[in-house]
C-alpha positions as CSV (number, residue, x, y, z in Angstrom):
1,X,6.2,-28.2,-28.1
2,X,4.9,-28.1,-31.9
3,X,6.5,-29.4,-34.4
4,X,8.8,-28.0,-37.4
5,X,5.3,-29.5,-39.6
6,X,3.1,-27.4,-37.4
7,X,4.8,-24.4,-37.4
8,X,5.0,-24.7,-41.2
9,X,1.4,-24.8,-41.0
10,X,0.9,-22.1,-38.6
11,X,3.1,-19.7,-41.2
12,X,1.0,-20.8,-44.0
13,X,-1.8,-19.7,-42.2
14,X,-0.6,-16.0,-42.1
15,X,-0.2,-15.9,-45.5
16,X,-3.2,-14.9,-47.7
17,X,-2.7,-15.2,-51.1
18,X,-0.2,-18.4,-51.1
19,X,-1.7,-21.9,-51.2
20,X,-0.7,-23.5,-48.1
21,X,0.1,-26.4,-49.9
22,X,3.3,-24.7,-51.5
23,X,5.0,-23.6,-47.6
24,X,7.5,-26.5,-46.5
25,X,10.3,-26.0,-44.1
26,X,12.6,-25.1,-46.9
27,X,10.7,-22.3,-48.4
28,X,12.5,-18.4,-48.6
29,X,9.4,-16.7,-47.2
30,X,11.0,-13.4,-48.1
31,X,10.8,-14.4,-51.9
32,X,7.0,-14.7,-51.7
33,X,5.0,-12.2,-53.7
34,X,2.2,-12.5,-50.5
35,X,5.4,-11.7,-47.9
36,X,5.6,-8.2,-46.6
37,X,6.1,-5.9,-43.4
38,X,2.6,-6.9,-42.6
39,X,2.6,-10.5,-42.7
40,X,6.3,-10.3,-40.5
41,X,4.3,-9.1,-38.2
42,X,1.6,-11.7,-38.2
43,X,3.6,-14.3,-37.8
44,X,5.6,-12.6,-34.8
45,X,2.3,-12.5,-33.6
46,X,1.7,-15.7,-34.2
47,X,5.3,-17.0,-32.7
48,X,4.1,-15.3,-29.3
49,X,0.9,-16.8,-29.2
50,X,1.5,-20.2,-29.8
51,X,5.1,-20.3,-28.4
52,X,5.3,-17.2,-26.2
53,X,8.2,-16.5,-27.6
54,X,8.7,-12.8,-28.0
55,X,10.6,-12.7,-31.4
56,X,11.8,-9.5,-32.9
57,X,12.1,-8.2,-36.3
58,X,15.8,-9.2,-36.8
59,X,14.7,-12.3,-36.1
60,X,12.8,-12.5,-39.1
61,X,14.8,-10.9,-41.2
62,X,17.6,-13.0,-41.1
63,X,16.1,-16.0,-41.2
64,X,16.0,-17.5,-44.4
65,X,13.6,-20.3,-44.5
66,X,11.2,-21.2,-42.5
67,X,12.6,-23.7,-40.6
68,X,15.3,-21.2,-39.5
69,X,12.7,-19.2,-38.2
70,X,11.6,-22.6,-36.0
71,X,15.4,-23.0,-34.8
72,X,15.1,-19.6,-33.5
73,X,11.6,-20.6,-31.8
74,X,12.9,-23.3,-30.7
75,X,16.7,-22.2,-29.6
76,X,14.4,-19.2,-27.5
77,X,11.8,-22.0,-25.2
């Protein structure tokens, strides 16, 4: 199982115009100026690749910060 640090650094890695160095657990990805419809779906994406974990877009949406988005991950192995 990764950790909440990996998965921060998988998310930063769907992101293309945000420095990866300014994602933490803590950050409201929704606020971003490089978050959008797209990049939801990249890290869904993402979520299934890494943690075959078949998220969906409610999911994301009502997580706030990225480490909610982990607890759901995680509350979904």
């Amino acid at each position: 199982m990764k950790t909440l640090q990996e998965f921060v650094a998988l998310f930063a890695e769907q992101l293309d115009d945000t420095d990866a160095n300014e994602i933490t657990a803590s950050t409201e990805f929704h606020n971003l100026d490089d978050w959008t419809s797209l990049t939801g779906l990249s890290v869904i994406a993402m979520i299934y690749e890494e943690f075959e974990v078949a998220l969906k877009g409610d999911d994301v949406t009502t997580s706030i910060t990225v480490e909610d988005l982990y607890n759901k991950v995680i509350s979904k192995l």
